[in-house]
ZADO-1210 file (C-alpha; in nm, 4 decimals, padded with zeros to 6 digits):
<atoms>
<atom x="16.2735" y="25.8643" z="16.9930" code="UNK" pos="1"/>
<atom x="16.5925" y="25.9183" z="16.8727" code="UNK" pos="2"/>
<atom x="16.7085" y="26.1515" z="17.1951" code="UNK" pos="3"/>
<atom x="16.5759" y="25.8704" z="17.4066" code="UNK" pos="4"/>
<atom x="16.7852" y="25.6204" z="17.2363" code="UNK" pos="5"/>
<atom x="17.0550" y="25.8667" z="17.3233" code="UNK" pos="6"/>
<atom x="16.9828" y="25.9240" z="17.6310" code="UNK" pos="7"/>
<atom x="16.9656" y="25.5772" z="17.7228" code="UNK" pos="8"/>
<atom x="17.3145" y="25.5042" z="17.5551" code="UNK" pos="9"/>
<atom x="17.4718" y="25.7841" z="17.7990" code="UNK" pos="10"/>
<atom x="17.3632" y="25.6563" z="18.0852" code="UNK" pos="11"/>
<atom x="17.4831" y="25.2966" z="18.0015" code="UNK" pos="12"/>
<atom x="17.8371" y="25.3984" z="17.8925" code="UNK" pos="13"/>
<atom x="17.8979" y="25.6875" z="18.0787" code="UNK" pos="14"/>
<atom x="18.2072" y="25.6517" z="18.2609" code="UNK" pos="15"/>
<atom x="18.0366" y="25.6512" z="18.6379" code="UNK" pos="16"/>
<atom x="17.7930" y="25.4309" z="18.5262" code="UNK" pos="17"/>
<atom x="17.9212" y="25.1897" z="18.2735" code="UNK" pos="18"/>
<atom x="18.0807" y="24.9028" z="18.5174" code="UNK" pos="19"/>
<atom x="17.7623" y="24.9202" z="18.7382" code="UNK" pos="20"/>
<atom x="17.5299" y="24.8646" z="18.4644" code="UNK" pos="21"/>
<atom x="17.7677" y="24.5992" z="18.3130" code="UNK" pos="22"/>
<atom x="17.7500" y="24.4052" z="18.6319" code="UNK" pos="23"/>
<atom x="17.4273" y="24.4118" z="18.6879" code="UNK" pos="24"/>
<atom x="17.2944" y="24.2914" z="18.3648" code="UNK" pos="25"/>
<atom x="17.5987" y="23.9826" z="18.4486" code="UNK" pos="26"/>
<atom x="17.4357" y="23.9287" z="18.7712" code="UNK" pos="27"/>
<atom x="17.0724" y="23.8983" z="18.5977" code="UNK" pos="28"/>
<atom x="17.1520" y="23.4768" z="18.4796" code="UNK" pos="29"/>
<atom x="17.2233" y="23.4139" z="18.8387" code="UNK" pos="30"/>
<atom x="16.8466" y="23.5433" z="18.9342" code="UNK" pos="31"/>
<atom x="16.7509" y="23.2875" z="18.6461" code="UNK" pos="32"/>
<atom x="16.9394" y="23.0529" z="18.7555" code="UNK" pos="33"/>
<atom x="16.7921" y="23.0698" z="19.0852" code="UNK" pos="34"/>
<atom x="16.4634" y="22.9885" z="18.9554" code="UNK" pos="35"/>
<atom x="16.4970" y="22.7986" z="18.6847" code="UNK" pos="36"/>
<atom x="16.7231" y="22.5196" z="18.9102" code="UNK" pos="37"/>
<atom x="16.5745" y="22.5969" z="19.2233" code="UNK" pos="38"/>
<atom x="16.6125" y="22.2217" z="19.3028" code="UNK" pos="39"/>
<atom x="16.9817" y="22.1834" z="19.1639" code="UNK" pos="40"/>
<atom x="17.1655" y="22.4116" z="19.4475" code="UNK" pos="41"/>
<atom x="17.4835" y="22.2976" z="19.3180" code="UNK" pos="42"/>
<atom x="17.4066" y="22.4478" z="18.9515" code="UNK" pos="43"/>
<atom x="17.3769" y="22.7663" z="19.1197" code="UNK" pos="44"/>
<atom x="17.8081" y="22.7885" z="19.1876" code="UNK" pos="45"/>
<atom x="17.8997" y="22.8289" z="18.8311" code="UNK" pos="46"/>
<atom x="17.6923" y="23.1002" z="18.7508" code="UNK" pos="47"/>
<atom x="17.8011" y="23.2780" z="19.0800" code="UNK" pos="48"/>
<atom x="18.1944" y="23.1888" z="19.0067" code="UNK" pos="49"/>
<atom x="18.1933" y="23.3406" z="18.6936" code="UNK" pos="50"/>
<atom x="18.0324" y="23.6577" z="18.8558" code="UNK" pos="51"/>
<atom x="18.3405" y="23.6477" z="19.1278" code="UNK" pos="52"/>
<atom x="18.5570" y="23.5841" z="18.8442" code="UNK" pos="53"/>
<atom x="18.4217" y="23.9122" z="18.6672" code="UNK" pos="54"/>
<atom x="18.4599" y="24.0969" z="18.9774" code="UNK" pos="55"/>
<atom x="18.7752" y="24.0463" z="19.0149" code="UNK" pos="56"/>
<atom x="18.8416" y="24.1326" z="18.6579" code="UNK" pos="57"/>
<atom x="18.6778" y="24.5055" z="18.6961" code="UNK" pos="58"/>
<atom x="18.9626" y="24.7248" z="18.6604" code="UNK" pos="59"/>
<atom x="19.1261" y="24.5510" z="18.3586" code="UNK" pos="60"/>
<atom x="18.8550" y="24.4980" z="18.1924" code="UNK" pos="61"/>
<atom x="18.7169" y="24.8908" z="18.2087" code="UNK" pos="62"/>
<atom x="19.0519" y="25.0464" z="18.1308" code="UNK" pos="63"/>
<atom x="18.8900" y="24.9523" z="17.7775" code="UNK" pos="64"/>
<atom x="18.7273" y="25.1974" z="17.5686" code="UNK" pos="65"/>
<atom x="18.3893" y="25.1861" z="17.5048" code="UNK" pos="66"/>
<atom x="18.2697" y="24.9736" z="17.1174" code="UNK" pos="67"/>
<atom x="18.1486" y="25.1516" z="16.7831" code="UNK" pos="68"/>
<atom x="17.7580" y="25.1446" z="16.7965" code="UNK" pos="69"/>
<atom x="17.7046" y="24.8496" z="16.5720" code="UNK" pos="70"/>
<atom x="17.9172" y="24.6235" z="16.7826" code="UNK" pos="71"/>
<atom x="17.6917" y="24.7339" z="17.0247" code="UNK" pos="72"/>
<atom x="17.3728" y="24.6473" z="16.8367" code="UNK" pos="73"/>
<atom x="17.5330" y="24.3173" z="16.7468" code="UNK" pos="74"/>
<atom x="17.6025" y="24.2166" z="17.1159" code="UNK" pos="75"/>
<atom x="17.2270" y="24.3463" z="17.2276" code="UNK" pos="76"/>
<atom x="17.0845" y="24.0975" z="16.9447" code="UNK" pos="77"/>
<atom x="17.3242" y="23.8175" z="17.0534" code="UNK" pos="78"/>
<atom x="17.1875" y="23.8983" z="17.4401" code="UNK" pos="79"/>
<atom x="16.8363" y="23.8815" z="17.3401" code="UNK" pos="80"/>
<atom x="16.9118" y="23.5640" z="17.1180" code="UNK" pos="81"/>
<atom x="17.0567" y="23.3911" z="17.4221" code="UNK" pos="82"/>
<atom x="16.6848" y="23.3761" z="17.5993" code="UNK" pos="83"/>
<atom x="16.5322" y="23.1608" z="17.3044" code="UNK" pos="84"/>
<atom x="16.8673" y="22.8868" z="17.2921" code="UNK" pos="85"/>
<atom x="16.5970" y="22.6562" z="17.4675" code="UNK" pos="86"/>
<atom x="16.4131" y="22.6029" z="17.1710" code="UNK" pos="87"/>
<atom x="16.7492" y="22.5328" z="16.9408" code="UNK" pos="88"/>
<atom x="16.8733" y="22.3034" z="17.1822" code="UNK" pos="89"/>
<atom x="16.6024" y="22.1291" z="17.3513" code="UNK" pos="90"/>
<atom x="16.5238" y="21.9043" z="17.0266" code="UNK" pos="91"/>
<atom x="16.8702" y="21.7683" z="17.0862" code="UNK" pos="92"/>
<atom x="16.8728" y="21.7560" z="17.4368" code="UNK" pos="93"/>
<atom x="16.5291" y="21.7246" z="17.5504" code="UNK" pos="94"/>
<atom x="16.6683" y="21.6995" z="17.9831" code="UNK" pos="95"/>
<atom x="16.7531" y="22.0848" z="17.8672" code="UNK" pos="96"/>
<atom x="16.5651" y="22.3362" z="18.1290" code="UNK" pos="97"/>
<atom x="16.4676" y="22.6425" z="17.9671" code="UNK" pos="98"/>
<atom x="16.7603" y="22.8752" z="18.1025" code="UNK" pos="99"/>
<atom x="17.0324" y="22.6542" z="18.1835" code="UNK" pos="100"/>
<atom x="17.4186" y="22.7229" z="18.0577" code="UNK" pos="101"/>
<atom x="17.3549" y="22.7040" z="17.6934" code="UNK" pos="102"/>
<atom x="17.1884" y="23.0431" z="17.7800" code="UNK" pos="103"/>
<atom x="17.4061" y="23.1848" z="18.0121" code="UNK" pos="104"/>
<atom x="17.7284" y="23.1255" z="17.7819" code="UNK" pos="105"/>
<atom x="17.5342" y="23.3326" z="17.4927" code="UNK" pos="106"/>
<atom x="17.4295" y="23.6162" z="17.7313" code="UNK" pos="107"/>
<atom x="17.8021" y="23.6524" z="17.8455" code="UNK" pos="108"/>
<atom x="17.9418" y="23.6937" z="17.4717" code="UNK" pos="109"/>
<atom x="17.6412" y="23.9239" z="17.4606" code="UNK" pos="110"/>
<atom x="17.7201" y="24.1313" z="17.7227" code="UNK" pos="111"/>
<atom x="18.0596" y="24.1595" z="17.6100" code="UNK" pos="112"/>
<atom x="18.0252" y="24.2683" z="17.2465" code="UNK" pos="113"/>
<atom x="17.7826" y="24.5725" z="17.4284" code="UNK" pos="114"/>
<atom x="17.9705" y="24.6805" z="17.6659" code="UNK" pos="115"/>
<atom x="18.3245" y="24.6160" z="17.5553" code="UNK" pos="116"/>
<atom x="18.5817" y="24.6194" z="17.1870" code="UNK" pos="117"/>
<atom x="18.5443" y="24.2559" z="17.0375" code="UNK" pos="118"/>
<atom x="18.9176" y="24.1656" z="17.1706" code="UNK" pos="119"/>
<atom x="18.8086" y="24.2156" z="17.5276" code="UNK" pos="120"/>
<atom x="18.6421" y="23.8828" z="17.4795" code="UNK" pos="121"/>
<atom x="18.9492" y="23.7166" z="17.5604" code="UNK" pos="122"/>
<atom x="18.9161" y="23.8538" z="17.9059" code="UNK" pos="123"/>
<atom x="18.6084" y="23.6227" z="17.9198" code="UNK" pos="124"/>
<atom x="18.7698" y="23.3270" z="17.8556" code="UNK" pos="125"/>
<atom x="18.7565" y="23.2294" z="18.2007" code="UNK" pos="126"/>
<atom x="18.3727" y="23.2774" z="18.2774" code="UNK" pos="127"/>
<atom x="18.3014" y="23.0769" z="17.9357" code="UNK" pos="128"/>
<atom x="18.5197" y="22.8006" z="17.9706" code="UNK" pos="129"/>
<atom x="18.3257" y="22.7664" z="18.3536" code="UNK" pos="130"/>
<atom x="18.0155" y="22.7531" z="18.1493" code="UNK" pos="131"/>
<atom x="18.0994" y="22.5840" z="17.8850" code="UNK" pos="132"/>
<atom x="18.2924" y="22.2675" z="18.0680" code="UNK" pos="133"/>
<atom x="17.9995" y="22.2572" z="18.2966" code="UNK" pos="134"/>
<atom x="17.7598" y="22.2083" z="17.9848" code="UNK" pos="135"/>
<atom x="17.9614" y="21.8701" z="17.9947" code="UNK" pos="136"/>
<atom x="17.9311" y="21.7363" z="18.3328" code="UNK" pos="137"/>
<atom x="17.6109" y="21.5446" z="18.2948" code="UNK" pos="138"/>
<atom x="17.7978" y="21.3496" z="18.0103" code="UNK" pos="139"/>
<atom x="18.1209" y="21.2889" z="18.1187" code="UNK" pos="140"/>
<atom x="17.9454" y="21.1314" z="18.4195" code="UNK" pos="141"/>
<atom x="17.7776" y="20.9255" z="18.1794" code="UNK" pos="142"/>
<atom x="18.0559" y="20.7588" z="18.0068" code="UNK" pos="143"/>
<atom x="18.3419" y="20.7768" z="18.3219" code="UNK" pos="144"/>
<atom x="17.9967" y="20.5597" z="18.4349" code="UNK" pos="145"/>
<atom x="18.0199" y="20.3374" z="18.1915" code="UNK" pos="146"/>
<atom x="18.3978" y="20.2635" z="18.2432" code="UNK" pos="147"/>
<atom x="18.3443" y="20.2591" z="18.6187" code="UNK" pos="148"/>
<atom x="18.0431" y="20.1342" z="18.7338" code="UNK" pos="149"/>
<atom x="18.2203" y="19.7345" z="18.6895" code="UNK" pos="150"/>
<atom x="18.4381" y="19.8678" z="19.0104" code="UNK" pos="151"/>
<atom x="18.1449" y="19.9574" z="19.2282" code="UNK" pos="152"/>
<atom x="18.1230" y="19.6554" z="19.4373" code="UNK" pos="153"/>
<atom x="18.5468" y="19.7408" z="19.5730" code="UNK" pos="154"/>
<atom x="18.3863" y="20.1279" z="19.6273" code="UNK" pos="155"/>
<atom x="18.1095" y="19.9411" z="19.8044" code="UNK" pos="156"/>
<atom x="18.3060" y="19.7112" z="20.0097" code="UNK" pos="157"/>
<atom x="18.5329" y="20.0242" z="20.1137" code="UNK" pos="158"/>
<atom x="18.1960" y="20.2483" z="20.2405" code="UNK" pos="159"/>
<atom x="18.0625" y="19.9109" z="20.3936" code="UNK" pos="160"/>
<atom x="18.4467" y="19.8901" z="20.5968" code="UNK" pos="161"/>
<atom x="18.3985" y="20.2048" z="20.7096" code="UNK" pos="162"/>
<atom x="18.0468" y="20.1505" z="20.8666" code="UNK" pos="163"/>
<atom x="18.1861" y="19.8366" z="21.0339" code="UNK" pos="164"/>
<atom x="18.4556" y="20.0945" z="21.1779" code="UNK" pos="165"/>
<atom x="18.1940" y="20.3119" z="21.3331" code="UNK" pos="166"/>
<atom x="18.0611" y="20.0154" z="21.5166" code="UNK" pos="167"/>
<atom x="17.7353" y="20.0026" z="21.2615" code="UNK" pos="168"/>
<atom x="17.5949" y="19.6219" z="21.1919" code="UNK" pos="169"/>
<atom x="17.6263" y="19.6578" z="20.7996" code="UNK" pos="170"/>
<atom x="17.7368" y="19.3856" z="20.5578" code="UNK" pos="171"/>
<atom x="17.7765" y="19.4004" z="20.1826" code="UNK" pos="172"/>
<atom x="17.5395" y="19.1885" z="20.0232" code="UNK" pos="173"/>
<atom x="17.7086" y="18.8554" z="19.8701" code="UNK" pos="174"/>
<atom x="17.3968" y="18.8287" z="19.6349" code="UNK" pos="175"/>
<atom x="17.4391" y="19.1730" z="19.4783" code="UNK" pos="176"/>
<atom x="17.7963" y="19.3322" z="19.6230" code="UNK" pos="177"/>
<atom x="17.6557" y="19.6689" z="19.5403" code="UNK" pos="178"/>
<atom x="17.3931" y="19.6225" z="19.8576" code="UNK" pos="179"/>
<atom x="17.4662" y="19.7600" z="20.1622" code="UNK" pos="180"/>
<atom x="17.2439" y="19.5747" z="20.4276" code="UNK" pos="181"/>
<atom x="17.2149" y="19.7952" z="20.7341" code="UNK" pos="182"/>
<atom x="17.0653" y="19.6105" z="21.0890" code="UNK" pos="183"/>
<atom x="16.9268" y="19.9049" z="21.2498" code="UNK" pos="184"/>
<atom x="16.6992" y="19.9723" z="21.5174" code="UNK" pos="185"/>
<atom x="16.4532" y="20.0149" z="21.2220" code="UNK" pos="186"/>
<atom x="16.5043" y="19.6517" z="21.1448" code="UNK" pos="187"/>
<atom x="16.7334" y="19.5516" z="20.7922" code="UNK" pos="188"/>
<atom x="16.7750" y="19.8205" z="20.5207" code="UNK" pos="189"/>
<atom x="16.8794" y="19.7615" z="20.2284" code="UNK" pos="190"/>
<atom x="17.0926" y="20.0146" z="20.0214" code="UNK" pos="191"/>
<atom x="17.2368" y="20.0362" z="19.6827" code="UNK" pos="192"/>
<atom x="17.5448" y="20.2424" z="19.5783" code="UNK" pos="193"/>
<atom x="17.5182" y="20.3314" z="19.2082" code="UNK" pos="194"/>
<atom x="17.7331" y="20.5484" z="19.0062" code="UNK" pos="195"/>
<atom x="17.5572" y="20.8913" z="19.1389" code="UNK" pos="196"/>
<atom x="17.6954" y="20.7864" z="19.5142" code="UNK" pos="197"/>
<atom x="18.0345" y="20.7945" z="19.3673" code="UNK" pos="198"/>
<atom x="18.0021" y="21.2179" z="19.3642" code="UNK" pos="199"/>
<atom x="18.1606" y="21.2475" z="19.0425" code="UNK" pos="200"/>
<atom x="17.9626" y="21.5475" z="18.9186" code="UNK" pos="201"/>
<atom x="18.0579" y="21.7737" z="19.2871" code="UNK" pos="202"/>
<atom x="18.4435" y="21.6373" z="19.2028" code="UNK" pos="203"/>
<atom x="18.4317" y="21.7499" z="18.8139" code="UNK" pos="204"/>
<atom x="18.2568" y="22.0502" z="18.8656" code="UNK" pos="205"/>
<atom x="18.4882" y="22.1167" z="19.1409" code="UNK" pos="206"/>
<atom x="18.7738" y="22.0636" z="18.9276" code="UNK" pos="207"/>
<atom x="18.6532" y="22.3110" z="18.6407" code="UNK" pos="208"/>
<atom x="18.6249" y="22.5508" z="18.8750" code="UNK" pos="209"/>
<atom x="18.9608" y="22.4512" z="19.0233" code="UNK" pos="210"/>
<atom x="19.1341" y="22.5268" z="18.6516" code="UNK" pos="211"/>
<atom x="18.9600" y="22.8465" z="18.6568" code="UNK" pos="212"/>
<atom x="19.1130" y="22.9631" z="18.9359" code="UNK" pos="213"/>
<atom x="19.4539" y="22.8227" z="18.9009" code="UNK" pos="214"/>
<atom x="19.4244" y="22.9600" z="18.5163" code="UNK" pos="215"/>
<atom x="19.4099" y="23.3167" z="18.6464" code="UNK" pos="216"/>
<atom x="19.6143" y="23.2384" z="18.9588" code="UNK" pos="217"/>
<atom x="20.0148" y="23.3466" z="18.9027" code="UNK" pos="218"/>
<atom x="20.1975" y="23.0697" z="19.1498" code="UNK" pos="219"/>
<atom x="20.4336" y="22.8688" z="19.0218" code="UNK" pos="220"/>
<atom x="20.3457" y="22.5171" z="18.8826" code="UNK" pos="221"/>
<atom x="20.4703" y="22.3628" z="19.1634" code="UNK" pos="222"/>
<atom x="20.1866" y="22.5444" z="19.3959" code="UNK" pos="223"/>
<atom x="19.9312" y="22.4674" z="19.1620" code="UNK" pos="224"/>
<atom x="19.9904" y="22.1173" z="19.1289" code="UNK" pos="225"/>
<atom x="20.0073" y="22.0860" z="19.5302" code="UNK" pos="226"/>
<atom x="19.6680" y="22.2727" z="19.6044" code="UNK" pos="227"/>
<atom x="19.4760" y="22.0574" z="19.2852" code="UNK" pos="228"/>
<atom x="19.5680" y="21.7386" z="19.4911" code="UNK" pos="229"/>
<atom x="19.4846" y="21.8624" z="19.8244" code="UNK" pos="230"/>
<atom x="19.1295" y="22.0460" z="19.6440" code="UNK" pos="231"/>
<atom x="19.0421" y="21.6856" z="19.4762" code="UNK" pos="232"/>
<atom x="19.0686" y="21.4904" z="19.7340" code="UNK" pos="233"/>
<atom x="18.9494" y="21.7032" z="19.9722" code="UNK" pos="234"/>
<atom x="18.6491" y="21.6379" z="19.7839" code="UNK" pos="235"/>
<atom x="18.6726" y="21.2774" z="19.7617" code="UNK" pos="236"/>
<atom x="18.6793" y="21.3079" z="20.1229" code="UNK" pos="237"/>
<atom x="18.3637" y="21.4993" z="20.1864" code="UNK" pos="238"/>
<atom x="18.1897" y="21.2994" z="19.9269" code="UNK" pos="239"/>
<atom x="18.2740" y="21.0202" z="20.1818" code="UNK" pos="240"/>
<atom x="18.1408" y="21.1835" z="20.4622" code="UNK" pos="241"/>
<atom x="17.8213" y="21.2598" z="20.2717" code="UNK" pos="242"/>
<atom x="17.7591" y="20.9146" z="20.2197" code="UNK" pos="243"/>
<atom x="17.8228" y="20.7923" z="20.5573" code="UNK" pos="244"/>
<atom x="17.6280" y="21.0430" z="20.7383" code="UNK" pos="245"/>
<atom x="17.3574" y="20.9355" z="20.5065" code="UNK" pos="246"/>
<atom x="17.4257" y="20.5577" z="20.5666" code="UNK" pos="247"/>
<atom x="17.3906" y="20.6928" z="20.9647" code="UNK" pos="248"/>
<atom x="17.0895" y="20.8752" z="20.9148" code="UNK" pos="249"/>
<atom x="16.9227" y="20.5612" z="20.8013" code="UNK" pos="250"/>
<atom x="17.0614" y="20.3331" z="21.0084" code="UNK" pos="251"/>
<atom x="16.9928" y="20.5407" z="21.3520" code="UNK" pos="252"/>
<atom x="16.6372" y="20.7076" z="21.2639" code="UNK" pos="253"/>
<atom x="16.4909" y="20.5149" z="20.9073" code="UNK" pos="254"/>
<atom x="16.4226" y="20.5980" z="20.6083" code="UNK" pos="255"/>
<atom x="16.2372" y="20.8809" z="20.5993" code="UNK" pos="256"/>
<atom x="16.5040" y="21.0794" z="20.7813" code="UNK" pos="257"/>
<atom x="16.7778" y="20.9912" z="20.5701" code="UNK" pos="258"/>
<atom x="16.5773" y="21.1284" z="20.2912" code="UNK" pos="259"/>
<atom x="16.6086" y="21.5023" z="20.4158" code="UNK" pos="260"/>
<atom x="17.0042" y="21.4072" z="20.4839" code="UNK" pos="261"/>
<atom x="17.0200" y="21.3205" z="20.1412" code="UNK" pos="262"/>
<atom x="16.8495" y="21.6059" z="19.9955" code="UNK" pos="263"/>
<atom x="17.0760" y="21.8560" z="20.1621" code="UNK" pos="264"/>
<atom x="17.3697" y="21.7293" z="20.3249" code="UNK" pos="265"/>
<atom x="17.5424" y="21.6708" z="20.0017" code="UNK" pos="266"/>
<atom x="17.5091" y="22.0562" z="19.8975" code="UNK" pos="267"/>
<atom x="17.5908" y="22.1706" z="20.2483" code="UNK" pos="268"/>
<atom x="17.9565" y="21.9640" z="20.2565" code="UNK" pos="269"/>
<atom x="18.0265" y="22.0940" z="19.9173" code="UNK" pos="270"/>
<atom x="17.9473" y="22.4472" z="19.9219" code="UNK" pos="271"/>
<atom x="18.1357" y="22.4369" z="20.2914" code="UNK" pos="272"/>
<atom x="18.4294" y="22.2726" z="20.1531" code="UNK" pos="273"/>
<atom x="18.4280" y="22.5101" z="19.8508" code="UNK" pos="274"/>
<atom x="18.4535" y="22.8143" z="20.0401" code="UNK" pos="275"/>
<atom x="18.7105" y="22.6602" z="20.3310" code="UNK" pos="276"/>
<atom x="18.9415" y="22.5211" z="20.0288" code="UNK" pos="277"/>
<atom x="18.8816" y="22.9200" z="19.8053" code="UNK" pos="278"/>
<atom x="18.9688" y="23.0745" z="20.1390" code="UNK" pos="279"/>
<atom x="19.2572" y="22.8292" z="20.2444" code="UNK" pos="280"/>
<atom x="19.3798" y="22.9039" z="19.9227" code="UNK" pos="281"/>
<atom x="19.3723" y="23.2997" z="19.9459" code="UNK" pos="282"/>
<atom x="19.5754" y="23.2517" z="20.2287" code="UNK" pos="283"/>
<atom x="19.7999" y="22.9756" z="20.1184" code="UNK" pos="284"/>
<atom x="20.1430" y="23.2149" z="20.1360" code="UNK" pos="285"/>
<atom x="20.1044" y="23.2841" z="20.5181" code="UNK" pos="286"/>
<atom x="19.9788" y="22.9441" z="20.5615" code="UNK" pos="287"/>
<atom x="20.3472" y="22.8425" z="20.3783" code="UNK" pos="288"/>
<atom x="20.5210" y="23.0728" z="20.6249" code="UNK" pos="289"/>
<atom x="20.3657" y="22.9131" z="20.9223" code="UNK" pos="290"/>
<atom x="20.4209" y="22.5662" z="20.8305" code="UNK" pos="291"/>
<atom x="20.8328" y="22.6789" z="20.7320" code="UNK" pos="292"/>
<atom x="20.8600" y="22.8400" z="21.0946" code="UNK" pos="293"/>
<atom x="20.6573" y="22.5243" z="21.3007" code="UNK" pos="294"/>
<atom x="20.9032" y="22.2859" z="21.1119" code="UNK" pos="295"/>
<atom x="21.1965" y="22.5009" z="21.1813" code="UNK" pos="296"/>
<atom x="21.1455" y="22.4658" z="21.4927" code="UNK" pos="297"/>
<atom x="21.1015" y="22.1049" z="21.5778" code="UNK" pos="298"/>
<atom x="21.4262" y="22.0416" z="21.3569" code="UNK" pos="299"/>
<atom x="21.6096" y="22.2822" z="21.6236" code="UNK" pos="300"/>
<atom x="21.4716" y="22.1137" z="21.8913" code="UNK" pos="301"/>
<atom x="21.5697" y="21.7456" z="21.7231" code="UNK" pos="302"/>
<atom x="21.9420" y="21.9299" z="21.6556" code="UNK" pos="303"/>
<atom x="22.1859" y="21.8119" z="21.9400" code="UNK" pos="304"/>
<atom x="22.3630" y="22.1161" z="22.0861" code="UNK" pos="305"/>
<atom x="22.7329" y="22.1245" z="22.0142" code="UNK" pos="306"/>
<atom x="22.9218" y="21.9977" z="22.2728" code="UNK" pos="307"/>
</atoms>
């Protein structure tokens, strides 16, 4: 028994085979995820961020040296621990699902104390804050709801110019200004915009993940402030285009059909817009070189030549 156990310990710290067993017990919550939220695409993101994030960390975090054994055996209890945080939490939060973040944010300190010396947690700062300000998101929706919801009827009026724009016979409902009444081929529809049509959750969880990345980014202030603005609205933006093309869907083919618009569209913009922004990002230095030659050159060409 004892050669097993030893056996079993060489082949998970060896130094081959120690980062590829590390990341694939960190890529196990994602399969979990997966299941667990099958319905909640969107949940899906953090999980795989922090997983990106943790790639990207590989080669600092295995110059490291390997922990003393009963770190080790303190991190496999804390791992193990993490699968029953459903029944601690659940009393207090009944919504809970039985692997959901609470878990996930256990499993990583796990994983760490096993694998890694106790002051390498600090190089998972960035994966747990992910998880941990996205334990959050369902109530800070709640109660920016409750200071926002009064101002509906202006967001309402704003979707229901929009419409008019697109040459759609909508009005906004004098009886209750958060009803959008749609005169479609379908005959009238009525529609209500409450506080989840506002897309806060996509724009906060967007935005933790946006701190994340800026965190562990090294541009200057200045950068960072410029790409948060252009990321948050960005997603204000799409957010707007998810609710019109589900306004259109209605209005063009009924209700039914704007049901499977709703259903996916929403997760479709986001995820697209995640990756252009992530990958606009990346390149954001070239793109800066680009934009300095293009206006370079239509100030020469608005420069008189000397006479």
């Amino acid at each position: 028994m004892k050669k097993s156990l030893s056996n079993l310990a060489t082949a998970l710290f060896s130094t081959g085979k120690r980062s590829n067993w590390f990341y694939l017990f960190a890529f196990v919550p994602i399969l979990l995820f997966s299941y667990f939220s099958a319905e909640f695409p969107l949940v899906l993101m953090i999980p795989l961020y922090a997983f990106i994030i943790l790639l990207l960390k590989k080669h600092k975090l295995f110059s490291h040296p390997k922990p003393p054994v009963g770190q080790r055996l303190l991190g496999l209890i804390v791992l193990l621990a993490s699968f029953f945080a459903y029944f601690v939490v659940s009393p207090f939060f009944p919504q809970a699902s039985f692997y959901g973040f609470a878990n996930y944010f256990i499993y990583t300190v796990g994983l760490f104390l096993i694998f890694f010396e106790i002051h390498v947690l600090k190089e998972a700062f960035s994966p747990l804050f992910l998880i941990g300000a996205s334990l959050s998101s369902s109530y800070a929706s709640d109660f920016a709801g409750t200071l926002f919801t009064p101002y509906l009827p202006h967001f309402t009026s704003f979707i229901v110019s929009l419409l008019k724009a697109t040459g759609m016979a909508v009005t906004q409902s004098q009886t209750y200004p958060r009803m959008i009444v749609l005169f479609g081929s379908k005959g009238p529809i009525q529609l209500s915009i409450n506080w989840a049509c506002v897309g806060f959750i996509s724009t906060y969880i967007f935005s933790i993940i946006l701190v994340v990345l800026l965190y562990e980014d090294p541009s200057n202030i200045k950068t960072k402030i410029t790409w948060s603005i252009i990321g948050v609205l960005g997603t204000f933006v799409v957010n707007i285009i998810r609710i019109l093309s589900l306004v259109a869907g209605i209005y063009f083919y009924g209700n039914e059909y704007g049901q499977i618009i709703h259903s996916y569209i929403g997760y479709f913009l986001f995820i697209t817009w995640s990756v252009i922004f992530f990958y606009l990002f990346s390149r954001r230095n070239t793109i800066s070189q680009k934009i300095r030659l293009v206006h370079a050159k239509i100030w020469r060409r608005g420069t008189p030549a000397p006479s």
